[in-house]
C-alpha positions in Angstrom: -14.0 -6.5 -3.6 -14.9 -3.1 -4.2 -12.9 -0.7 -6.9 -13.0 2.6 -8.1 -11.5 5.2 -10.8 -9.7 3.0 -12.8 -9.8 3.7 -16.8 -11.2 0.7 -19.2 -7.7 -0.5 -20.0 -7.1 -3.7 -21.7 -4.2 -6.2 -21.0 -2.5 -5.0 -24.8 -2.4 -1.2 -23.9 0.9 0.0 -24.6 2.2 -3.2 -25.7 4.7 -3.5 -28.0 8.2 -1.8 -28.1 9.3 0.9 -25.6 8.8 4.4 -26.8 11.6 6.3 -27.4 13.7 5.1 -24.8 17.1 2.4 -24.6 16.3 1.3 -20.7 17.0 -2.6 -20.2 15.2 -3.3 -17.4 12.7 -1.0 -14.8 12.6 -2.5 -10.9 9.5 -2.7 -9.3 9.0 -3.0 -5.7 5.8 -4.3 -4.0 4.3 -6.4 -1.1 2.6 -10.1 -0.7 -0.2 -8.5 0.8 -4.1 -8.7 -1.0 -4.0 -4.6 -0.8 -1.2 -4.8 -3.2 -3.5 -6.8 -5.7 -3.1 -4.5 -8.8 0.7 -4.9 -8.5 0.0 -9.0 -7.8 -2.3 -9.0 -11.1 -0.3 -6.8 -13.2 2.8 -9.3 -12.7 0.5 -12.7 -13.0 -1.6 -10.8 -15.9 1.7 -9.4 -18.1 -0.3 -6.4 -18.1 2.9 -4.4 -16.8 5.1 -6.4 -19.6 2.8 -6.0 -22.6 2.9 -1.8 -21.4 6.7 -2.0 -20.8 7.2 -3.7 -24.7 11.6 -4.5 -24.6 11.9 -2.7 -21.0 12.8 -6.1 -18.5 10.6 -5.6 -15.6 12.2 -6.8 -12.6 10.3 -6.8 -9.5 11.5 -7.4 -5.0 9.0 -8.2 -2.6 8.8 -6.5 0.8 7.0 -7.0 3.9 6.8 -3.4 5.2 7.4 0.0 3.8 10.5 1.0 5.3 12.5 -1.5 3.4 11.0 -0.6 0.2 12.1 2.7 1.0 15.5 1.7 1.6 16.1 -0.2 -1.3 14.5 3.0 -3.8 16.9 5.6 -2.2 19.8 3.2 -2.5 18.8 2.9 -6.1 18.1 -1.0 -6.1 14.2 -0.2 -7.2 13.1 2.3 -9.3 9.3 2.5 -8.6 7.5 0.6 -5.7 3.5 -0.2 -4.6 3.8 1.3 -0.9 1.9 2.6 2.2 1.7 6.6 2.0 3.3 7.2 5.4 6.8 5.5 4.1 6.3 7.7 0.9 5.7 11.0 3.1 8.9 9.8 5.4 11.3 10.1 2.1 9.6 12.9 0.6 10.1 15.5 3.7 13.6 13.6 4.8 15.1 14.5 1.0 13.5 17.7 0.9 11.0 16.7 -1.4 14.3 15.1 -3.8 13.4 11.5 -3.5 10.2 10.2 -5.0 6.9 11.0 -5.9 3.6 9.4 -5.8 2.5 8.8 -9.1 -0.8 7.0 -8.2 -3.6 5.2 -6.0 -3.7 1.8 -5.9 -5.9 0.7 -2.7 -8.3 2.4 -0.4 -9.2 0.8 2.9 -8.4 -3.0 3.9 -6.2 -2.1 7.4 -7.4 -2.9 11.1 -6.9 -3.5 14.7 -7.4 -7.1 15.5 -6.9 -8.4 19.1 -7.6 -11.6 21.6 -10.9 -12.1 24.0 -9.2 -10.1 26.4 -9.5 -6.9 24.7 -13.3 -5.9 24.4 -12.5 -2.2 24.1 -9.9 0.7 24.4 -9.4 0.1 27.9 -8.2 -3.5 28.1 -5.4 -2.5 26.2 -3.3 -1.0 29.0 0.0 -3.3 29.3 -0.6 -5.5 26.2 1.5 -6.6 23.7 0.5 -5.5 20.0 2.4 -5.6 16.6 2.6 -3.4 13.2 4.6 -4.5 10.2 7.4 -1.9 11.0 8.3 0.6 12.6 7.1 4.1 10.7 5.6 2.1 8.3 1.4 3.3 7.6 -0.1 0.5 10.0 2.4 1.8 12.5 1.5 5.2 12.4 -2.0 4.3 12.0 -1.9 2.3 15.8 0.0 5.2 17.2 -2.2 8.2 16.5 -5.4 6.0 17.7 -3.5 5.1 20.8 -3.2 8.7 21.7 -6.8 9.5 21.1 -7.8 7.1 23.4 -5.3 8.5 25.7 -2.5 6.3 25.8 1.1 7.5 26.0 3.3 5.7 23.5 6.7 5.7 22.3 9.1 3.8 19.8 10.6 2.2 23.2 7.7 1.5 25.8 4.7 3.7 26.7 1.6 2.5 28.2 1.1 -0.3 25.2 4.0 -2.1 23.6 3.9 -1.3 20.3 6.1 -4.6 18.8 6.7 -4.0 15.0 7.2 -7.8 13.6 7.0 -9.2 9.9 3.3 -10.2 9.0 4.0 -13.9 9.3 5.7 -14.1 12.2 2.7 -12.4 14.3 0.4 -14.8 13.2 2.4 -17.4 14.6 3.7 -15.3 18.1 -0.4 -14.3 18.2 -1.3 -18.1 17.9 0.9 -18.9 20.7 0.0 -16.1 23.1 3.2 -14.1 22.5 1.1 -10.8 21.3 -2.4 -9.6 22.1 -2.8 -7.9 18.9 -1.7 -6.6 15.6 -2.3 -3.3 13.8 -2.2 -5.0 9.8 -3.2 -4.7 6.2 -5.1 -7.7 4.1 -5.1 -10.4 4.1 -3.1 -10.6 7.5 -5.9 -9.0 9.1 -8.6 -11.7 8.3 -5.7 -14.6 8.6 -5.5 -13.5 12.4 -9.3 -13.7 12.5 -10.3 -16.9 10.6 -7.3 -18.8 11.5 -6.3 -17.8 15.0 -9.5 -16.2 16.4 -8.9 -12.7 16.4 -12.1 -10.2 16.7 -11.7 -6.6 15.2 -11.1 -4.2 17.7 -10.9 -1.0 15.0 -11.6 -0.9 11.4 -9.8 1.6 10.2 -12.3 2.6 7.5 -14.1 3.7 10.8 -11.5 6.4 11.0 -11.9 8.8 8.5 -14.7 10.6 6.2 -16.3 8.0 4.1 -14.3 4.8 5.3 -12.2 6.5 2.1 -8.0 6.5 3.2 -5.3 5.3 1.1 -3.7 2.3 1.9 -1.4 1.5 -0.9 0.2 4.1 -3.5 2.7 3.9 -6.6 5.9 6.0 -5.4 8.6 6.6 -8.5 12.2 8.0 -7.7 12.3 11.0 -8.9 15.4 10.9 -11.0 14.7 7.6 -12.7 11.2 9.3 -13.8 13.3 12.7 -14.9 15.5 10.2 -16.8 13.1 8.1 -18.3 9.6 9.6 -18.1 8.4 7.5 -21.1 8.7 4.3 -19.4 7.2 5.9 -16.4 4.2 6.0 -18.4 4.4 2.7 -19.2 4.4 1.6 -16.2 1.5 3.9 -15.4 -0.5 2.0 -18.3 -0.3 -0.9 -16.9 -0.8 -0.3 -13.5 -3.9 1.4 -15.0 -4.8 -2.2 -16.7 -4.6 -3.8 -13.5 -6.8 -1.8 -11.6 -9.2 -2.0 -14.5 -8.3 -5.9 -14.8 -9.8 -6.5 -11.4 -13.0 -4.9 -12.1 -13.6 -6.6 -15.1 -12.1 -10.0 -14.3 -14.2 -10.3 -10.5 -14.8 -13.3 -10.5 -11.7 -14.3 -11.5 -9.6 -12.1 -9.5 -9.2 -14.3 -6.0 -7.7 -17.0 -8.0 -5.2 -15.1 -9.8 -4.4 -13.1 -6.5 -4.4 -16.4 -4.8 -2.3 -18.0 -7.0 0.3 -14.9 -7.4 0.5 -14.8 -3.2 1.7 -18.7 -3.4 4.3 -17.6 -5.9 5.9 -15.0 -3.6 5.2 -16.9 0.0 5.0 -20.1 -1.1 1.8 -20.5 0.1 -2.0 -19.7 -0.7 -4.9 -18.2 1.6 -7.8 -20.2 2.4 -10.9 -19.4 0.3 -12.5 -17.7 3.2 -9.6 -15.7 4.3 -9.5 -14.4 0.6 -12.9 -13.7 0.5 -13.2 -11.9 3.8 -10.1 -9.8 2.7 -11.4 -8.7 -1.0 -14.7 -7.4 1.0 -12.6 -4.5 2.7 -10.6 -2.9 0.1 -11.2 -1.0 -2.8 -8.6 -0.5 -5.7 -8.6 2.6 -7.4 -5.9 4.7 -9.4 -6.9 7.8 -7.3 -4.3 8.3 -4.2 -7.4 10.1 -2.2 -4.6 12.9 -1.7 -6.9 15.1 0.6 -5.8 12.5 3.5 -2.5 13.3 3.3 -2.6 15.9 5.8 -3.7 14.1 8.4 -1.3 11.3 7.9 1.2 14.3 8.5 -0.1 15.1 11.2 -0.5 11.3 12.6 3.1 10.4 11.4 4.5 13.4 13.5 2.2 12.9 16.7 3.3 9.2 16.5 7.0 10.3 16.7 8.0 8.5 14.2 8.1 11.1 11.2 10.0 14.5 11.1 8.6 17.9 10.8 8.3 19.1 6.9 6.4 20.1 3.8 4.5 17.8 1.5 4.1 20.3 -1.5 4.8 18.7 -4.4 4.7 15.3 -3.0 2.1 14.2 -6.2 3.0 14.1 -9.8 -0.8 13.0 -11.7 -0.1 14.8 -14.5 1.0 11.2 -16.2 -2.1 9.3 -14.8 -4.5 12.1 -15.7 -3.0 12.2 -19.1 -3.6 8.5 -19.8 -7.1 8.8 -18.1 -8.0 11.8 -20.2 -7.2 9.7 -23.3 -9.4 7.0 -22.1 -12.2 9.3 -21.5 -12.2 8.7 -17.8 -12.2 11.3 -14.7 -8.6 12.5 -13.7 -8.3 12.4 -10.0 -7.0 15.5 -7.9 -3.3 16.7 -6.1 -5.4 18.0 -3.9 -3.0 21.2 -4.0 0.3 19.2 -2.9 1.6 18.4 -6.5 1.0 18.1 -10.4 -2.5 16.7 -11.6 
């Protein structure tokens, strides 16, 4: 377990009351997956409660991005741990109205895992491989690699089946033979290998400069952070905690992961699927924003994004503020928003 531009926070940062503001409760989305670790420790830890003081946190677990999308432009969550290629989807579809990414959470931990029948690029012709969800960042991800090897996809056939299925369920269809493969995020990706004898076919850290991409953000609707940007900051503090929680606590961190995983699914990972899963990701609070272009242009060649601008798709200026106070580096916009 790697991690990366988080500020020294401890877990009593913000505690106490909310400042300045009468909300009752603040609903946070997120996903049972290790790469949404500082949203998993931040919940098991109270860091987020001791920041929110009298504010009710009230949190929804997902499986892919999509749904988490769905549920913040309904207005049943107000701020959600997410993929980036959801949060570009809402951003460009509500003409840059909906939400905003308000920070980094996780670089790296996403790959292509596959059966002994697939050796390389070329075996893949006619098999059978999953993503989460349709459009969601694993889904894009498989797509625009498909096409550089020179595969023609689509969302309804193509030269590969691309089968988007809830994480737990493709374990299962991959244990009985019913897929080939599955584009994933930790820990499903080293579940498929430890426990059903998968062998990784592309890490995506391969991919792109550095092995750096993002691989879960903070998104905030916009309007609840217009209406209560006070409590966005809380939130902020102690999402700030938890990223700083796992650097400090290392040793402690798989158990408290672990035992926040059983408390959403009902079940814990094995020791080595944990293990193998905390090597591959990094958490950091800096969204590495210079990718976002290219998951534009990914989203769009995968056909499953629209055509539009991302200006204005970051709002830092919060996290760098709170960083700034704690003498650590502020992280960069990289020209598409506020930092």
């Amino acid at each position: 377990m790697m991690l990366a531009g988080c500020a020294s926070a401890s877990a009593d940062q913000g505690s106490g009351d909310a400042k300045g503001d009468d909300l009752a409760e603040v609903r946070l989305g997120y996903f049972a997956n290790v790469t949404h670790a500082p949203a998993l420790v931040g919940l098991s830890e109270g860091l987020f409660q001791d920041a929110l003081g009298d504010v009710d946190l009230k949190t929804e677990v997902f499986n892919a991005g999509p749904a988490a999308i769905e549920a913040l432009s309904a207005g049943a969550i107000d701020a959600t741990y997410i993929g980036p290629n959801p949060a570009i989807n809402t951003f460009i579809q509500s003409g840059g109205e909906s939400a905003n990414i308000i920070a980094g959470a996780t670089s790296g931990g996403a790959a292509l895992v596959v059966n002994d029948s697939i050796q390389d690029a070329s075996d893949l012709k006619g098999k059978n491989i999953a993503t989460p969800q349709l459009g969601n960042t694993q889904d894009v991800a498989l797509r625009s690699w498909l096409a550089d090897e020179g595969f023609e996809t689509s969302t309804s056939g193509g030269d590969v089946t691309i089968t988007p299925t809830e994480n737990a369920q493709t374990l299962t269809l991959f244990q009985d033979g019913q897929l080939d493969g599955a584009w994933l995020p930790e820990p499903w990706v080293s579940r498929l290998v430890v426990e059903a004898g998968a062998h990784v076919l592309v890490n995506e850290a391969d991919l792109w400069p550095d092995g750096n991409f993002p691989t879960t953000v903070l998104l905030v609707r916009k309007d609840f952070a217009k209406e209560h940007p006070e409590v966005v900051e809380e939130l902020l503090e102690g999402h700030i905690a938890s990223v700083a929680w796992l650097d400090e606590h290392a040793d402690e961190a798989p158990a408290v992961i672990n035992d926040a995983l059983e408390e959403a699914t009902g079940k814990k990972l094995s020791d080595e699927v944990l293990a193998r899963a905390l090597e591959n990701v990094t958490f950091t609070v800096d969204p590495h924003a210079d990718a976002f272009e290219t998951l534009v242009k990914n989203g769009l060649a995968a056909g499953t994004q629209k055509e539009g601008s991302i200006d204005g798709l970051f709002d830092l200026a919060p996290l760098n503020k709170l960083l700034t106070d704690a003498g650590e580096d502020t992280v960069s916009a990289a020209g598409l928003g506020e930092d």
